[in-house]
C-alpha positions in Angstrom: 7.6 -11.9 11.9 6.0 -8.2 12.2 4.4 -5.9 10.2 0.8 -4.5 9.3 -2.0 -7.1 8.8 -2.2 -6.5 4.9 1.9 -7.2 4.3 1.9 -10.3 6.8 -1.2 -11.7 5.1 -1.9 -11.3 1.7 1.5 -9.6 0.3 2.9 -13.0 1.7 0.1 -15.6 1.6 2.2 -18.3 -1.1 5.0 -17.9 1.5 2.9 -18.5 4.4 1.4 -21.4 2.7 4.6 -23.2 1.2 7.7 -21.4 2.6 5.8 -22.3 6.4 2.7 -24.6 6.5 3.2 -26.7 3.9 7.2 -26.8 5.3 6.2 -27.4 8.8 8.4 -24.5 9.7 7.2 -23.4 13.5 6.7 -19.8 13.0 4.5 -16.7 14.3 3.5 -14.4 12.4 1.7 -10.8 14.0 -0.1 -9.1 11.7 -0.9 -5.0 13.5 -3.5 -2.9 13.2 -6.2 -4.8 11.7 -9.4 -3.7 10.1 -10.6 -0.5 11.2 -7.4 -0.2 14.1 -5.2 1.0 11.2 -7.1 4.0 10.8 -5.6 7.0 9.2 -3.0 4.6 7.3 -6.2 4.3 5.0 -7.5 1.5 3.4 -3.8 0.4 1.4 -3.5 -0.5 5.1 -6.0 -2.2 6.6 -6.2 -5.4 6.8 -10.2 -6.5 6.4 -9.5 -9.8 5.1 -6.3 -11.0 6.5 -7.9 -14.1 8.9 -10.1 -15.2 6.0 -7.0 -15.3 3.7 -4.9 -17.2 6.2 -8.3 -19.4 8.0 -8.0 -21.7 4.6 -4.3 -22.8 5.5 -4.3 -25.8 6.8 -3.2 -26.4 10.7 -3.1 -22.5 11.2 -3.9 -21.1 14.1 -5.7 -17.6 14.8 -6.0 -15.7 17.4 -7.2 -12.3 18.2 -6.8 -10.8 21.4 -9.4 -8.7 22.8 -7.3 -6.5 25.5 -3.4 -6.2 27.1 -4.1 -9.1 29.7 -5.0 -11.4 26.9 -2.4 -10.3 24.1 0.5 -10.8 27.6 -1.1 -14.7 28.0 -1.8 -15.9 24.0 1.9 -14.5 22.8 3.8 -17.0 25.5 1.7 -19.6 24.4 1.9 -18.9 20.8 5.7 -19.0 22.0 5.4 -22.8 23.2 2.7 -23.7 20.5 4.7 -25.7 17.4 3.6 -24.6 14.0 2.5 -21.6 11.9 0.2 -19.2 13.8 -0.9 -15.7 13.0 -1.4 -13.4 15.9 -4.2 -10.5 14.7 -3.4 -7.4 17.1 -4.4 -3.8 17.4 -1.1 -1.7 18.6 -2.8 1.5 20.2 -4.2 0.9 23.7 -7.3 -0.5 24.8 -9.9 -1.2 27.2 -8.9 -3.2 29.5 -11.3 -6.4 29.7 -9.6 -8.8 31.8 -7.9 -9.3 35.2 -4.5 -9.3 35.4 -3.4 -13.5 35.7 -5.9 -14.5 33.5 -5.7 -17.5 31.0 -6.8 -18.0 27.7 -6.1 -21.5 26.6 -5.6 -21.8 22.4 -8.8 -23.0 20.9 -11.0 -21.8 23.2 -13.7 -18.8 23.9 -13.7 -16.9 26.9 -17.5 -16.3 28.3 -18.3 -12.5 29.5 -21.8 -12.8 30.2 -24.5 -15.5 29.8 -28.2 -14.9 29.0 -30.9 -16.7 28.0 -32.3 -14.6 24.5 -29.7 -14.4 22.1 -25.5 -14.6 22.0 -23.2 -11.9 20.6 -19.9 -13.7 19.7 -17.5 -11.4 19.1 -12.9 -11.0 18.4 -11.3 -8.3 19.3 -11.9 -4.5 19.5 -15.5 -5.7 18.7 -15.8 -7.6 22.1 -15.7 -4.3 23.8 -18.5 -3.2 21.9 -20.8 -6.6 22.5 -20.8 -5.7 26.1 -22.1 -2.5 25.5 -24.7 -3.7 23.1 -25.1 -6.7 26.2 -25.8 -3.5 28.5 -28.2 -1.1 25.7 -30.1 -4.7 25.7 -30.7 -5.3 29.1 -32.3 -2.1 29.5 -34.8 -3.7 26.9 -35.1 -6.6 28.1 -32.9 -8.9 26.6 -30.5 -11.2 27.7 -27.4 -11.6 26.0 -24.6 -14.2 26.3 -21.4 -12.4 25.0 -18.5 -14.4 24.0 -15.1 -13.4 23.6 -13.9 -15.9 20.7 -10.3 -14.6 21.0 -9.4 -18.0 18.7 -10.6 -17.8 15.4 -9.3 -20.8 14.2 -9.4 -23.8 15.4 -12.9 -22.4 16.2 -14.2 -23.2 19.7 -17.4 -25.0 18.3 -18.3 -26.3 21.7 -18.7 -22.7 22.5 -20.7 -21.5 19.7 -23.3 -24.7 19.7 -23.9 -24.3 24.1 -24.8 -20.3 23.6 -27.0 -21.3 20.1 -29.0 -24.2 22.2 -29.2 -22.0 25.0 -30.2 -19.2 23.5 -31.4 -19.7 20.1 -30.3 -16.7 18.3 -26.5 -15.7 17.6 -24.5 -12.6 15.9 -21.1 -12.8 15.3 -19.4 -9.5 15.2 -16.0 -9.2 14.1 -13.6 -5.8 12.6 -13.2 -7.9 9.4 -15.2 -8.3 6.1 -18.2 -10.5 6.6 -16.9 -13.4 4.2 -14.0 -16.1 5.4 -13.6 -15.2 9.3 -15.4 -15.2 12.5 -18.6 -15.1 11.1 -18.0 -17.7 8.6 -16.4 -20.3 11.1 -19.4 -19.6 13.2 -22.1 -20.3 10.2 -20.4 -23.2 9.7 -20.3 -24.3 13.1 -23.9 -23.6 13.1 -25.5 -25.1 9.7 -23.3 -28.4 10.9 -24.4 -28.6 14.6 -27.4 -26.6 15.9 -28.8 -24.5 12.8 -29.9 -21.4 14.3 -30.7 -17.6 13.1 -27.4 -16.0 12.8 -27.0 -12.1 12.2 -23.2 -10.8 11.4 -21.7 -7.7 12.0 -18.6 -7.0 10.6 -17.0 -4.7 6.9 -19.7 -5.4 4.5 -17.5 -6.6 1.6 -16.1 -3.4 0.7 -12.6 -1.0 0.8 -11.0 0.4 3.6 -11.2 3.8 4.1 -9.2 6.8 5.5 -10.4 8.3 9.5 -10.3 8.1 12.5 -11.8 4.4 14.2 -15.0 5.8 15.7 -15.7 7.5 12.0 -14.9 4.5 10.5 -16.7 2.2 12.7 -19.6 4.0 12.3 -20.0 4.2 8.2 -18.8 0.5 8.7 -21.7 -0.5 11.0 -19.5 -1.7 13.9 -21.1 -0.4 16.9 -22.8 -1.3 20.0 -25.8 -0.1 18.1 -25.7 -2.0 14.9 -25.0 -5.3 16.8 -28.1 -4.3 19.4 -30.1 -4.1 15.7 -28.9 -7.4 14.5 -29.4 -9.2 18.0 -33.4 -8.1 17.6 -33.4 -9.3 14.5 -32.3 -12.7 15.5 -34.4 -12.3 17.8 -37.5 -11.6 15.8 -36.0 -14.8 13.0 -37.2 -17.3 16.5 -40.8 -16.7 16.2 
């Protein structure tokens, strides 16, 4: 099933849960244009809090693909994979991240970089943008790991425990709202395993909003820049 992330989240979440999960139906559901992706459709149409809604079903699996190459690998094995998973995708083009061939096994992160002084985790269009902020901190500096956590749920916590030991300080970054996604799978995975300063960067619980995606990135606080300002603050929570 197909439509925009708000109608194949929330408008259908008791049918999701009963009608699917709870049924043991095997069925995929692709939500489009998530977050700030939907753009001009304005904020009746973009979806901020569609993996939070669906992260609390039981057995559910989420994934967010970060370019082409990835979204080509994760939909044939969403194809083989038995059970209800929701597939969180953005349908204009991107920047391609990935060789072509590449695999991306379900429950797992994909590793872009790895440093030593703090680790940007990061899902889709926002993964782009944490190797940019992995670049404008370099120049500083600062090593960062950046993660591509392209499966939201289950959450890779082997992942997200190596980069906080190794590096001590983590931001998530995710083109949702702050509460009930990436960012909250990785505090949990944190406070439980290898409790760490965490800074997130993602819709600070509010509205969607109508413009273009740079626009609305940037009164949302998506950038390479605000996760380069979190990561120092991370940073700075060590000492």
């Amino acid at each position: 099933m197909h439509s925009f992330g708000v109608f194949a989240s929330r408008r259908i979440m008791d049918q999701i849960y009963i009608s699917c999960a709870y049924a043991g139906l095997n069925v995929k559901v692709v939500g489009a244009d998530p977050g700030v992706t939907a753009a001009v459709n304005g904020g009746t149409h973009m979806a901020l809090e569609d993996a939070g809604a669906l992260r609390v079903i039981p057995k559910m699996t989420i994934v967010e693909p970060s370019d082409s190459v990835m979204m080509e690998d994760l939909v044939k094995r969403l194809a083989k994979h038995e059970g209800v998973d929701y597939l969180r995708m953005a349908r204009k083009k991107g920047i391609r991240l990935y060789e072509e061939g590449s695999e991306f096994p379900l429950g797992k992160a994909a590793w872009l970089r790895e440093g030593t002084d703090v680790a940007i985790i990061a899902s889709g269009v926002m993964v782009y943008e944490a190797l940019r902020a992995a670049d404008m901190l370099a120049e500083e500096g600062i090593s960062a790991t950046v993660i591509d956590m392209y499966t939201i749920k289950p959450l890779d916590i082997e992942s997200v425990v190596r980069a906080a030991e190794t590096t001590g300080a983590v931001v998530a970054a995710e083109n949702h709202n702050v509460i009930g996604a990436l960012g909250s799978a990785v505090a949990e995975a944190l406070s439980e395993n290898c409790p760490v300063p965490l800074e997130r960067v993602g819709v600070m619980d509010r509205f969607g909003e109508v413009g273009p995606q740079e626009y609305l990135m940037d009164i949302f606080h998506l950038t390479a820049g605000d996760i380069v300002e979190k990561a120092k603050r991370a940073i700075e929570r060590k000492r």
